[in-house]
N, C-alpha and C positions, 0 to 999 in steps of 0.2 A: 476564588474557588478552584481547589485541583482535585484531579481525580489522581488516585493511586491504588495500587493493587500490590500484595509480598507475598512471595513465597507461596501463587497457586498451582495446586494440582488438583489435577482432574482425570481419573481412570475409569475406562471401558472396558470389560473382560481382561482386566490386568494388562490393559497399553495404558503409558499413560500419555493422553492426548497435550497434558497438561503436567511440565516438566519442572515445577519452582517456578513460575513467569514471574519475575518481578515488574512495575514500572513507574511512573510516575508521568501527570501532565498538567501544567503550571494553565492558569486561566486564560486565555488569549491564545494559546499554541493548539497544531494541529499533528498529534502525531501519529505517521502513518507505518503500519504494519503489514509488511508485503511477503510472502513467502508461498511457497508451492502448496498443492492441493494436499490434504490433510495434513499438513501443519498443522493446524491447531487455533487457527486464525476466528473461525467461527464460534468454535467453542469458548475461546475467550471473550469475546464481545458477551457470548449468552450467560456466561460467568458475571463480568462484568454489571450487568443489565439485572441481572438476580435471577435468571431463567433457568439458571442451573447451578448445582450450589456445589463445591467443590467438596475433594476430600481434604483439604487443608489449604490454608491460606487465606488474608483478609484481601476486604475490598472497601475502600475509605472516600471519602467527599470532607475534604479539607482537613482531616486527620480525622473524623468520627467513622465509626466502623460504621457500615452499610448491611454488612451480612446478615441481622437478624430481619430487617426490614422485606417487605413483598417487595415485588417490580414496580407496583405502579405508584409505593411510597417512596422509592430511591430517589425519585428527579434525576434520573437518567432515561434520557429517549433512545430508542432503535429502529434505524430506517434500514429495512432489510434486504437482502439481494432482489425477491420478490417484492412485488409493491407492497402486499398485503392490506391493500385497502378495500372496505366492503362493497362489492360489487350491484349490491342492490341498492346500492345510496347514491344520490348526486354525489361530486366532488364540494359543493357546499356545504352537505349533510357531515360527508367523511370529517372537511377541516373543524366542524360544529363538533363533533364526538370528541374530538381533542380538549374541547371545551366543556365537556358535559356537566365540569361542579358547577356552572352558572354565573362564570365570572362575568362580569361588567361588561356592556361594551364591546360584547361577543360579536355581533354582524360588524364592527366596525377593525377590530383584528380580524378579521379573516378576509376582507378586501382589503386592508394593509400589505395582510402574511403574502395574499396571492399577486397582489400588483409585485410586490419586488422580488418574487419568482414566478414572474412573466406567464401568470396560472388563471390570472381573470378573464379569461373566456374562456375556461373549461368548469365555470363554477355551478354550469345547471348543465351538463353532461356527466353521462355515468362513465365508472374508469372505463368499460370498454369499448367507447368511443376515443379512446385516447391513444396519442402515440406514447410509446415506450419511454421514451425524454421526458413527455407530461406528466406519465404516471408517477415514474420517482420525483420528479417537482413539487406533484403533489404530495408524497412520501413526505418529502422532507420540508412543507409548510406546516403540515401534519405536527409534525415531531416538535417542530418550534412552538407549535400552539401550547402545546402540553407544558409548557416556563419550564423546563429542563435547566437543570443547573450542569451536565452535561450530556453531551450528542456523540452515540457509533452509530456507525454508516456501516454497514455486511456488503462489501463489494455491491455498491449501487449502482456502477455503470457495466455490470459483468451482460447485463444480456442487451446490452445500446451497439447501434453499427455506429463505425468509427466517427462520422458528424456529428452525430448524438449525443458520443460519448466527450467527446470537445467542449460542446456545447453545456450538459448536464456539470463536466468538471470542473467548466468556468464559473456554474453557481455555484460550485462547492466551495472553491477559493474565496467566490464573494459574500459567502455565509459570516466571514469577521466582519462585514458593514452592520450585521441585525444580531451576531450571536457573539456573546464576550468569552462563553466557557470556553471548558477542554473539549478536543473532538479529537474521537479516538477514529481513523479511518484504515478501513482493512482493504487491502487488492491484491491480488497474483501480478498485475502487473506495473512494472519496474518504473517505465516512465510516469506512469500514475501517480504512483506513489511519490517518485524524487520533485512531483511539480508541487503535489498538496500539500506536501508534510513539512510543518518548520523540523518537524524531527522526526529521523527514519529507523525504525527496529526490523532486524532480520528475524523473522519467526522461523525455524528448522526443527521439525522434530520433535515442536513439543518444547523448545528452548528458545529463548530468546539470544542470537549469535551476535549479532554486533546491534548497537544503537548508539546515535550521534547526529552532527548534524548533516542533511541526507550525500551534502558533495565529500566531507569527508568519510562516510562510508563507502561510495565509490570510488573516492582515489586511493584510499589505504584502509582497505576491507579488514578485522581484526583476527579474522582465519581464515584457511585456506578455502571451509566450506562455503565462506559470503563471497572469496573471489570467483570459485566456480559458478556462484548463484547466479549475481547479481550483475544486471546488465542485458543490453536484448544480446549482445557476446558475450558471454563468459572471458573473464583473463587468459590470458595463453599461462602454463603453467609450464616448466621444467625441472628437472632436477639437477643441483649442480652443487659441489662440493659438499654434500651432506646437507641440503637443506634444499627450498623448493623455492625456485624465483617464478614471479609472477605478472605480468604486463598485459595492460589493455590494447586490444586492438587495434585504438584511435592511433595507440603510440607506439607501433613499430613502426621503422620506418626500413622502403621498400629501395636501397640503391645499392651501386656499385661497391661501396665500401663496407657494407657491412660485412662481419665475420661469420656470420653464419648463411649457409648456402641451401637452395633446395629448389625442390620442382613444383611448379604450380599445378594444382590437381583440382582444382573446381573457383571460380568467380561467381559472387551473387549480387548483382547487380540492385540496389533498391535507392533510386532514384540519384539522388545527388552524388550518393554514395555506391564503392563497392567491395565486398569482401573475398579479399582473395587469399585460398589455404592451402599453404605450403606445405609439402612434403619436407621436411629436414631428418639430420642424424637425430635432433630431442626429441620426435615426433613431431605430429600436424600443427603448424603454426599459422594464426590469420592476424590479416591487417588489415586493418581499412586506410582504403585510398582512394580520390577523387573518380566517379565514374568515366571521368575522361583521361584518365591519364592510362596509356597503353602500357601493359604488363607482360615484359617477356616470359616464356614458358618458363627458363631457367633464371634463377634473381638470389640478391643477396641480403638478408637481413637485419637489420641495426635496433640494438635494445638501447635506448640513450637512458643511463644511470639515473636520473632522477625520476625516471618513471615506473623502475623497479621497486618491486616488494620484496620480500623475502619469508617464511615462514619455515618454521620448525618442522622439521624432516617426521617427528614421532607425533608430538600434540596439535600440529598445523595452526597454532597460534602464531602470529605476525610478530617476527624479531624486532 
């Protein structure tokens, strides 16, 4: 079973949120879609899901088009940034509503759904006795009840503090033990995204900019706007013989011999790590370096060649 989508668009007072999105996701994969706040991210999922119907463009479940079909005949589920679970219901009742045609066997799926997302003792409490972790848990046993032939996730872990959101991500990865489909997962953020996704698409603008799989979109971005994106640093960018070179942080290196010189103008220290940003002639340049390693005011730069990128000076497409 895969899921695909060609050629959507979708406009708001003549924006359009939605740019040509093309994509494609094979049964068994998880591919994640990560990009800045209106991108276009949300809207696709509700496109996808039938909640919003494009102004052009299909949306297919193993090649059959989906687009004339309601939401709740797609067999696609969505477990939303919000829990969206009825708050006058136990979390029994809710996993039950998933079930409401009457299938077989109903009380014995839903202490299956909940034991392997760790949910059976929230099963006679209502959501707002729940922590934030629980509630999307329960979300997304929810979404499994419904036999979906595929699963979007709308940034599930956006309103979790950072344990939470560890912990929620860990069920998400382990959603391939109970769930065979495509799962299309959407997040603004970068490490999120590079841990879930067998496959990672750049959403900008309403366009899909690069998609691959998620370490080679990080080490050789497909333009220049995914190396500024993409990453909790951006690549350091310069311009040099007519075109624009570009290196990650991890890989400048900070010594004596490099050819390029500059003054140190702010260090950020986070944890293991620290970023320290140079002042040079290309402009501000950062590297990350061991928080223990002591960094003179004045230092020399080294770009080691395999770590470079390059991209087109006019189209910012990766030479």
């Amino acid at each position: 079973m895969s899921l695909s989508a060609r050629g959507l668009v979708v406009e708001f007072s003549g924006h359009r949120a939605l740019d040509g999105v093309s994509l494609e996701v094979p049964s068994g994969k998880t591919l994640a879609i990560v990009g800045p706040s209106g991108a276009g991210k949300s809207t696709l999922l509700r496109v996808l899901a039938g909640l919003l119907r494009p102004a052009s463009g299909d949306v297919a479940l193993d090649g059959i088009d989906v687009g004339p079909l309601l939401p709740q005949r797609r067999r696609i589920a969505m477990v939303f940034q919000d829990d969206a679970l009825f708050t006058n219901m136990t979390v029994r009742a809710n996993l039950r509503f998933a079930l409401r045609n009457g299938r077989t066997g109903a009380a014995g799926r839903i202490d299956e759904t909940a034991r392997a997302l760790h949910v059976v003792q929230t099963l006679d409490r209502r959501p707002r006795q729940l922590s934030g972790g629980e509630r999307q848990r329960v979300s997304i046993a929810r979404a499994l009840l419904s036999d979906p032939a595929a699963l979007l996730l709308d940034e599930p872990l956006a309103h979790l503090d950072p344990e939470l959101r560890r912990s929620v991500r860990d069920e998400v990865v382990g959603l391939r033990q109970r769930f065979a489909g495509p799962i299309v997962y959407v997040t603004h953020d970068h490490a999120e995204a590079m841990s879930v996704g067998d496959e990672l698409a750049i959403l900008l603008d309403g366009r899909i900019e690069d998609a691959g799989e998620p370490q080679r979109v990080y080490d050789s971005p497909a333009s220049l706007a995914v190396a500024r994106f993409l990453g909790d640093r951006p690549m350091n960018v310069v311009e040099r013989n007519g075109a624009y070179l570009a290196i990650r942080p991890e890989h400048v290196r900070v010594n004596a011999s490099g050819e390029v010189r500059g003054h140190v103008v702010r260090r950020e220290t986070t944890g293991a790590d620290a970023y320290v940003c140079v002042a040079t002639p290309d402009g501000e340049i950062t590297a990350r370096v061991p928080a223990s390693q002591n960094v003179p005011d004045e230092v020399a730069l080294e770009f080691p060649e395999t770590f470079v990128r390059r991209f087109d000076r006019r189209s910012g497409r990766a030479l």
